[in-house]
N, C-alpha and C positions, 0 to 999 in steps of 0.2 A: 365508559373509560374516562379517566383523567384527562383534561386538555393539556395539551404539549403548549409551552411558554411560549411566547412570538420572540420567532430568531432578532425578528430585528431591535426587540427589548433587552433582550437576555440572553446573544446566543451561547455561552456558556452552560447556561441552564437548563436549554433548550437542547443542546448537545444531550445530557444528562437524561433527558426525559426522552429522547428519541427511543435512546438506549433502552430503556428501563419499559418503555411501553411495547415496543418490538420485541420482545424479550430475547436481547442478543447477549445480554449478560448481566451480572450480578456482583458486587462487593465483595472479597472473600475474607475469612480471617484478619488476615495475614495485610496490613494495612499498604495498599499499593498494588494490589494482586486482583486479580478478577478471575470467576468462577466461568468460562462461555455457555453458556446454554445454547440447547438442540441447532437455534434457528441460528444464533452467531457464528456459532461452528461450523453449521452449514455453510457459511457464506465463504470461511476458509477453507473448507473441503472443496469449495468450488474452484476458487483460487488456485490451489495446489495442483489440482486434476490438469487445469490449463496449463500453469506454467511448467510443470513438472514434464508436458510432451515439449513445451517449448526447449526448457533445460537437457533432455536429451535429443533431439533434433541439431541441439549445436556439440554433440559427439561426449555429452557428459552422463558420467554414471552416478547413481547413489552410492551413499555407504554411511555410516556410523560412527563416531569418535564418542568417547566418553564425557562426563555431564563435568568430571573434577578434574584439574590441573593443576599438577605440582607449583608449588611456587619455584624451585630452581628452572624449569623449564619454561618458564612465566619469564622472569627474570632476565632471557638468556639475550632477550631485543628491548633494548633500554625505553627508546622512543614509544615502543608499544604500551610497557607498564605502566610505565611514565602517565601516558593517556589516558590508562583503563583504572589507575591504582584509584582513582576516589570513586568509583561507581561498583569495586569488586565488594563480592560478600566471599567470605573465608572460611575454611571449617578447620577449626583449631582441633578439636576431641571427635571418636569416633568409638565407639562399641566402649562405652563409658571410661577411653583412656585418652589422654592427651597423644594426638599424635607428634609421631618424629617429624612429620615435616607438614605443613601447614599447604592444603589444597585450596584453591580457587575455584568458586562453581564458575563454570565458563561467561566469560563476558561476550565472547566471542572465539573462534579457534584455532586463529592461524597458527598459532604456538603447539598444540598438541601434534597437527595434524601435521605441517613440515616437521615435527619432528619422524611423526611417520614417512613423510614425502624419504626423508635420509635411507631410509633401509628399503624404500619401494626404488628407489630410483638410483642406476649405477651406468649406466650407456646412454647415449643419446638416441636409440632404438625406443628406451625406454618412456622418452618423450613426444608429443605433447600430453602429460598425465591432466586428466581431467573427472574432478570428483564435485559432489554437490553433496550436502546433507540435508535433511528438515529435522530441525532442533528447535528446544527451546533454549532462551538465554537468560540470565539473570544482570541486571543493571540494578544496583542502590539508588537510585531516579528521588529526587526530593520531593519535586512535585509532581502528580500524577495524575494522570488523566483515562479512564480507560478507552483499550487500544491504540489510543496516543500515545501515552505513554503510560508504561504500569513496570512495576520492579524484574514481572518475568515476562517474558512474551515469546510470542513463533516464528520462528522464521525458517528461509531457505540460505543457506550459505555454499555460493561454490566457489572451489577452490583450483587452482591450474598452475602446471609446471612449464616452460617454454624455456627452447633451446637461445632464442634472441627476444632483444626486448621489440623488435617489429613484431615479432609474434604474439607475443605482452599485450604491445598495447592494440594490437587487430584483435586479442580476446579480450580487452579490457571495452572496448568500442563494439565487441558482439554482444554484448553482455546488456551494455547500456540501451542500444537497438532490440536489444529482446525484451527489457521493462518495456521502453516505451512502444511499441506494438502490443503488446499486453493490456497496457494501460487505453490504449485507443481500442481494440479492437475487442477486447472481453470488459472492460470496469467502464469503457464511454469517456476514460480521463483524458481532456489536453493537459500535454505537460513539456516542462522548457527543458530545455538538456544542454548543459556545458560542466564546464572544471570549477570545481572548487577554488578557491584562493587556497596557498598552499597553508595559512594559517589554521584553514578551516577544514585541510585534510585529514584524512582520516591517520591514524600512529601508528606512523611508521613508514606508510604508503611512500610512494615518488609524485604520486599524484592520486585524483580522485575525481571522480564524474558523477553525476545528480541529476535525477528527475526532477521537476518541482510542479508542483500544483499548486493551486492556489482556491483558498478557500471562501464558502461566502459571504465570509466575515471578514474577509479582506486579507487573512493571513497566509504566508507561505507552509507549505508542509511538504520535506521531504520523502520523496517515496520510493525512492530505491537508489544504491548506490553503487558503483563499480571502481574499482583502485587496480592501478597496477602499481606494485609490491618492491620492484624493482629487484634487484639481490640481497638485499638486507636483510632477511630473514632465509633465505638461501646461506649466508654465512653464518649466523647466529647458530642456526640449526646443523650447521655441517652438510647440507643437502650440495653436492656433487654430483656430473656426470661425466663420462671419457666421449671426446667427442668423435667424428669421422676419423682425424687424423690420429685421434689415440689421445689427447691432451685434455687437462682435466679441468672442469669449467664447473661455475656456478648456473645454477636455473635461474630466470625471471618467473618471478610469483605472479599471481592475481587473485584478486578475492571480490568477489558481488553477493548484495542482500537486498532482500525484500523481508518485510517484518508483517504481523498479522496488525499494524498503524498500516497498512492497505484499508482494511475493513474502515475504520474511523475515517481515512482519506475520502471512501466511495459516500460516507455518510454527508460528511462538510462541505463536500462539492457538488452531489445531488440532491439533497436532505430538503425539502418544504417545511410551511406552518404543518401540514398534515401528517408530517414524519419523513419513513424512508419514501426513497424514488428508487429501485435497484433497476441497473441494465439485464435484459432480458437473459444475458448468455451467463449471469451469475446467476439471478436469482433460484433461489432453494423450489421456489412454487414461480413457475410463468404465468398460470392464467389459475382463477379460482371461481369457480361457478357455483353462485349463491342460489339456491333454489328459494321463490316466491310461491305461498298458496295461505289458506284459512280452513277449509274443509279437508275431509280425510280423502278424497274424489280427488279432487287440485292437488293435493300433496303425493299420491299414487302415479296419479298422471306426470308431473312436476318431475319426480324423482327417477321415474322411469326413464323419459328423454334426456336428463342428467348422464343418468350411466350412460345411455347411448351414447353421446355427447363426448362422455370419458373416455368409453371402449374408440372411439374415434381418432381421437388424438395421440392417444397414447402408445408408444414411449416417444417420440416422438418430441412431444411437452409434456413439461413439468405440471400437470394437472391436478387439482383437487377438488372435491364436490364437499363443499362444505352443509352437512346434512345434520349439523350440530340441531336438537330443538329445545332446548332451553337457553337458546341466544336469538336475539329478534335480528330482518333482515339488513335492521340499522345500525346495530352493535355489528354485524359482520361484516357490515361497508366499509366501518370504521376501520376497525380493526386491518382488515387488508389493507387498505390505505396506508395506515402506520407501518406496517411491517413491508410495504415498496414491491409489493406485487404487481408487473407491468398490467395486465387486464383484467378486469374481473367482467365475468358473464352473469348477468342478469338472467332467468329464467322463470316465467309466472305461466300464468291460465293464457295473460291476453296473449304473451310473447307464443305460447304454443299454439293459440290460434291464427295466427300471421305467419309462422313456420320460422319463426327467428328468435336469436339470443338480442339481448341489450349489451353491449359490447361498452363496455366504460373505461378507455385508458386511461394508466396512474398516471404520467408525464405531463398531460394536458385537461385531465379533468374531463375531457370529453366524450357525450355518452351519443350513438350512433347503433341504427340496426344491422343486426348480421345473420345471412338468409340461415337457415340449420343445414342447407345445401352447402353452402359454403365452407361450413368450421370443419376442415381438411387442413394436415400439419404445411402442405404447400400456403396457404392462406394467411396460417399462424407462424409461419416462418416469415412471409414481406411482412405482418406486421409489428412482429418483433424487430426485424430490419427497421422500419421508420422509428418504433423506441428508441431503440440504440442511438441513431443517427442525431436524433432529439435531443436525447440528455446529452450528448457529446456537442452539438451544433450552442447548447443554451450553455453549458458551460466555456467551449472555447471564445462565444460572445463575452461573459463574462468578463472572462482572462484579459479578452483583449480593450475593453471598454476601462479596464482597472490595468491599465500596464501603459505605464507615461516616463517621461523624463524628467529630471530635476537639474536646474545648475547650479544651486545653490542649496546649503545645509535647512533654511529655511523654508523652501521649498518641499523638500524632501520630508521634513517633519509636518510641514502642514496635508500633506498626502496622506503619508501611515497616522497621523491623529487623525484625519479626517476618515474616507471611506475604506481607505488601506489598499493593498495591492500591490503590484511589483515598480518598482522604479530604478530606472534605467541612469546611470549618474558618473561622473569622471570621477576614476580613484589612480592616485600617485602610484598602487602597488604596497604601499606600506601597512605594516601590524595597529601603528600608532595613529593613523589619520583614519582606519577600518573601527580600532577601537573608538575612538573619539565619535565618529559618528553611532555608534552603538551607546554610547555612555547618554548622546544627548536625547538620542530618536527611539531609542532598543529595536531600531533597523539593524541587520548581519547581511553579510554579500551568501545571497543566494548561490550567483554563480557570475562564472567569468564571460563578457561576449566576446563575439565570434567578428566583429567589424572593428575597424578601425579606433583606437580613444580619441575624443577631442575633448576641447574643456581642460578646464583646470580643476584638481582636486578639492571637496568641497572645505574641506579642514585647514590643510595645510598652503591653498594658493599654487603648487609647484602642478607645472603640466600633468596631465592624465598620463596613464602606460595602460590601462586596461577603462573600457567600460565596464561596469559592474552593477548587477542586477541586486539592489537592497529590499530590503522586506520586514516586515514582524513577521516570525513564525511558529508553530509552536514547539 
């Protein structure tokens, strides 16, 4: 196989070749677009399966809205278009005639869907409505990157009606706690969580909440987001309810996404010179057992305690007996490697003489016996446990080894040109002193903290009103 570039030369490139050597995806046509292959898809199938019990656990259903959006109904919440109008793609002609009214492939759908909220929803009986979809969406994206970013991509969007905005923002705040136990508990990611600046809201929103991760190239990357909507699109849309007393009220909205930029997130922030690293409870394959021999005797032998080996585990793990024979047992070292399989099991002549596998984890490189008494799914569950805990322990080091303060603008650009990372910094609160520091550093406030400001702003000199978390991201 091709050598993956050294993250630490190129990781741009090195990105690019993860990809392309795992075969998680491909180029398509269509310039900005990516093709997923089997194993990429896998990895968002996995994704989905978890969050999708996670999503209805917190009392939310699926459903379906359509891919096109009138532009009158587009139109109807100013701030929204407003936000979406330069990333929308349009379809002007359809069945070889100019249409009457010009559709928007969805950029997103709050607009379609409280239009539907209006005819579902007439009593306060009728609330808290709670809906989710898994769609994809289309963004005009300049630059692109795949699963970072690419012009269509996948996501989950849910959507929720509430009689108050306590109730708003306790779903806006369930929402955010459900990425981030996701993130920790199935992808291995630490991630920081607060408010948006409102410049950095999302259109339309009252406000807006972010995961953040941090990558190991030092850049921030958001991984999911949660808005509560407030009634502003409750009016737009005419969505109404009668309350207890009989009187007639506006709903509070909400809206939360996670995007298949999870998949590129899990790459950036476990990813080695060797490829992927995947946490045990994603990956597509958990353990893969390369059989070792030379003669036809050893390879009988070999392949026999293989399947035993299989029939042992399974279903239990994700297993596969790689019995390929016109690949040698060094091309399939590799190869697993690249593609971020937590284990791979060695198995030869000698290992079958000692009664054990050669047990090599992905996370640490390190190769250890393991009796053939032993590989029972109780066995391979603690050691998928230590994986997990692994990749998550060596990234939240990371984070926190790359997460400093700055008091000055100086400062703060010798950090993100140097190793990069999150930086913690007094900001006045204003558009003009947030820009300015993005104009000099192309650092953006990640997100709002949760402690006291001190300091003075680095731009403008005038006292702090928030600390705020700055970054390069992508």
């Amino acid at each position: 196989m091709p050598r993956i570039t050294d993250p630490s030369k190129d990781f741009p490139q090195w990105y690019l070749d993860v990809i392309a050597q795992a075969d998680l995806a491909e180029h398509a046509d269509v310039k900005g677009c990516i093709i997923f292959k089997p194993y990429g898809y896998a990895l968002w199938e996995g994704m989905q399966r978890d969050m999708d019990r996670r999503i209805k656990a917190m009392g939310v259903q699926n459903a379906y809205f359509p891919l096109f959006i009138p532009a009158s109904l587009l139109a109807k919440e100013k701030d929204h278009v407003e936000g979406f109008a330069p990333e929308c793609a349009v379809v002007t002609e359809g069945g070889g005639k100019k249409l009457a009214e010009p559709l928007y492939v969805r950029p997103t759908s709050e607009t379609i869907i409280y239009a539907t909220f209006a005819k579902w929803i007439a009593s306060h009986r009728d609330l808290p409505l709670k809906i989710n979809q898994w769609a994809n969406i289309v963004r005009w994206e300049m630059r692109t990157r795949p699963f970072l970013r690419t012009l269509e991509f996948l996501w989950q969007e849910g959507h929720t009606a509430h009689a108050t905005k306590e109730e708003a923002d306790a779903m806006a705040e369930a929402a955010l706690k459900m990425y981030e136990d996701f993130d920790r508990e199935t992808l291995a990611l630490p991630v920081l969580t607060g408010r948006k600046p409102d410049h950095e809201r999302f259109a339309g929103a009252l406000y807006t909440l972010t995961t953040e991760a941090l990558a190991r190239d030092g850049k921030a990357i958001q991984a999911g987001t949660s808005h509560n909507l407030g009634q502003g699109f409750s009016e737009a849309y005419n969505v109404s309810f009668l309350d207890a007393e009989g009187k007639r009220q506006r709903p509070w909205m909400t809206s939360w996404g996670v995007s298949t930029r999870l998949i590129g997130t899990v790459i950036v922030v476990h990813g080695d010179e060797k490829g992927l690293r995947l946490p045990p409870g994603l990956a597509p394959i958990q353990a893969v057992v390369v059989p070792i021999y030379k003669s036809e005797a050893e390879k009988n032998a070999v392949l026999e305690e293989a399947a035993k080996l299989k029939d042992a585990l399974e279903p239990a793990v994700r297993i596969r007996v790689d019995d390929r024979e016109d690949k040698s047992p060094g091309f399939k070292f590799n190869e697993w490697e690249v593609k971020g399989v937590p284990l791979r099991l060695e198995l030869g002549p000698k290992d079958l003489e000692k009664k054990q596998v050669t047990l090599v984890r992905r996370d640490t490189g390190v190769k250890s016996p393991l009796p053939l008494s032993s590989c029972a799914p109780a066995t391979f569950s603690s050691l998928f446990t230590e994986v997990h805990d692994n990749l998550y322990g060596q990234a939240k080091a990371f984070m926190e080894r790359h997460t400093t303060e700055a008091g000055t603008l100086d400062q703060l650009q010798k950090t993100v040109d140097g190793e990069g990372g999150f930086v913690w910094a007094p900001w006045d609160g204003t558009v003009e002193s947030a820009e300015a520091v993005k104009r000099k550093t192309k650092a953006t406030i990640r997100l709002l903290g949760v402690k006291k400001a001190a300091g003075k702003d680095l731009v403008s000199g005038e006292p702090a009103k928030h600390m705020a978390l700055y970054a390069k991201a992508y």
